[in-house]
C-alpha positions, 0 to 999 in steps of 0.5 A: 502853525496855530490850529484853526480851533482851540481850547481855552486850556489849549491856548493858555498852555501856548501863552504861558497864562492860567485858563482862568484868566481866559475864561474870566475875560470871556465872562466878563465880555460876554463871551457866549458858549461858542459850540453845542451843548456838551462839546469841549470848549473851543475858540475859532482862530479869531477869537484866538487872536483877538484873546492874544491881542488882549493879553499882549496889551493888558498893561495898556488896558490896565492903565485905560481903566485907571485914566479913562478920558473925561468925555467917558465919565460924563456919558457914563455918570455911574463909571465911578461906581462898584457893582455893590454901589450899583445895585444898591442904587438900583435897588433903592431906585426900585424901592422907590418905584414900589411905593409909588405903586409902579412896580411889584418886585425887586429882584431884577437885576439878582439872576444875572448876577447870581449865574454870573457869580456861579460862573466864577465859582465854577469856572464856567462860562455862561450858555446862551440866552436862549438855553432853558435847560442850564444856564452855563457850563463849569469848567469840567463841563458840568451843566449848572442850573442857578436859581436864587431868592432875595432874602430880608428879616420877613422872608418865610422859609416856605416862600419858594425859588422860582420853579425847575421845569427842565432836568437836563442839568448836572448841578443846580445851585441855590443861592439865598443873598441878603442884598442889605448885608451884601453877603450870600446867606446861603448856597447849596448845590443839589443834583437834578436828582435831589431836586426830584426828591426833596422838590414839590411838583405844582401842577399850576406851574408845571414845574418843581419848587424847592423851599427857602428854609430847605436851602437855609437849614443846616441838615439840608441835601446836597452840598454846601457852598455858602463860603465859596459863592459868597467870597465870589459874589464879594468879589463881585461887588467890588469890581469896578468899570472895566 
């Protein structure tokens, strides 16, 4: 008899298939942290069955994916695109509103990407929207912060991530991507500790900035996990529609 609750390790073991391929599936559907944080990972009885119904059937998805119908492709005219084909557009389409003196930025879509990326790093699922502390747990039940800078030729190695104003995390990662090159640049995992340390409390944000050129130097805090977020965020580019 199948328990009412599960672990996504718990459950993989029983279908004979590897957690990441779960936890994948579960980010890519936006499948939120389903208990409070610092609790195992667990899924209610319908998320089991609904996880099982999709695994019995990949083959027929995979074959959705590769004919969807033509009335798809004509309400959705970005289906054909990667997600670095995506991004660029939309960056390009922001340039273009930044000339025209509509917008200021261009970093919209880059955090959702970038906690995402982390998730793949960490095997983690995203928390929920509403959690400031962290912005998702890693398979070892680690809480990860993310924060991450757009970097171009003229980005200063003073100019700032966006500030820490909650410790309650495990990890911070800091991702530095070069959007032309389609590359991470840099990637660095602090403890909330470092941040503390190396990081500058501002009082006008009441929160702790850390700098551009502390993440990029070689001689830098923490860990370096350039090679790992950025074979994840290539990975990333190239995914398709589902």
């Amino acid at each position: 008899m199948i328990n009412d609750y599960l672990t996504v390790t718990e459950l993989a073991s029983q279908m004979g298939i590897h957690p990441k391929r779960i936890r994948s599936w579960m980010r890519k559907h936006n499948w939120r942290h389903p208990v409070e944080k610092g609790s195992p990972w667990v899924l209610a009885a319908e998320q089991v069955a609904e996880i099982r119904s999709k695994f019995a059937h990949s083959d027929s998805s995979v074959q959705t994916r590769e004919n969807p119908p033509k009335e798809t492709i004509v309400e959705r005219p970005f289906l054909a695109l990667s997600v670095g084909e995506l991004l660029s557009t939309y960056s390009n389409v922001l340039s273009e509103l930044k000339n025209r003196g509509m917008v200021r930025t261009n970093n919209a879509p880059i955090g959702d990407l970038a906690e995402y990326c982390a998730a793949v790093v960490y095997d983690g699922l995203l928390a929920p929207n509403s959690e400031k502390s962290y912005d998702l747990i890693a398979a070892d039940g680690g809480k990860v912060q993310v924060k991450v800078r757009l970097i171009r030729p003229t980005t200063s190695p003073s100019a700032v991530f966006s500030p820490v104003r909650s410790f309650d995390f495990d990890v911070c990662a800091f991702i530095l991507i070069d959007s032309d090159a389609g590359s991470v640049v840099a990637a660095r995992e602090w403890s909330a500790a470092d941040v503390r340390a190396h990081g500058r409390h501002r009082e006008h944000t009441n929160g702790t900035v850390v700098r551009v050129g502390q993440i990029r130097a070689s001689s830098t805090y923490g860990i370096d996990r350039t090679v790992d977020f950025d074979r994840a965020w290539r990975e990333i580019l190239i995914q398709g529609a589902e």
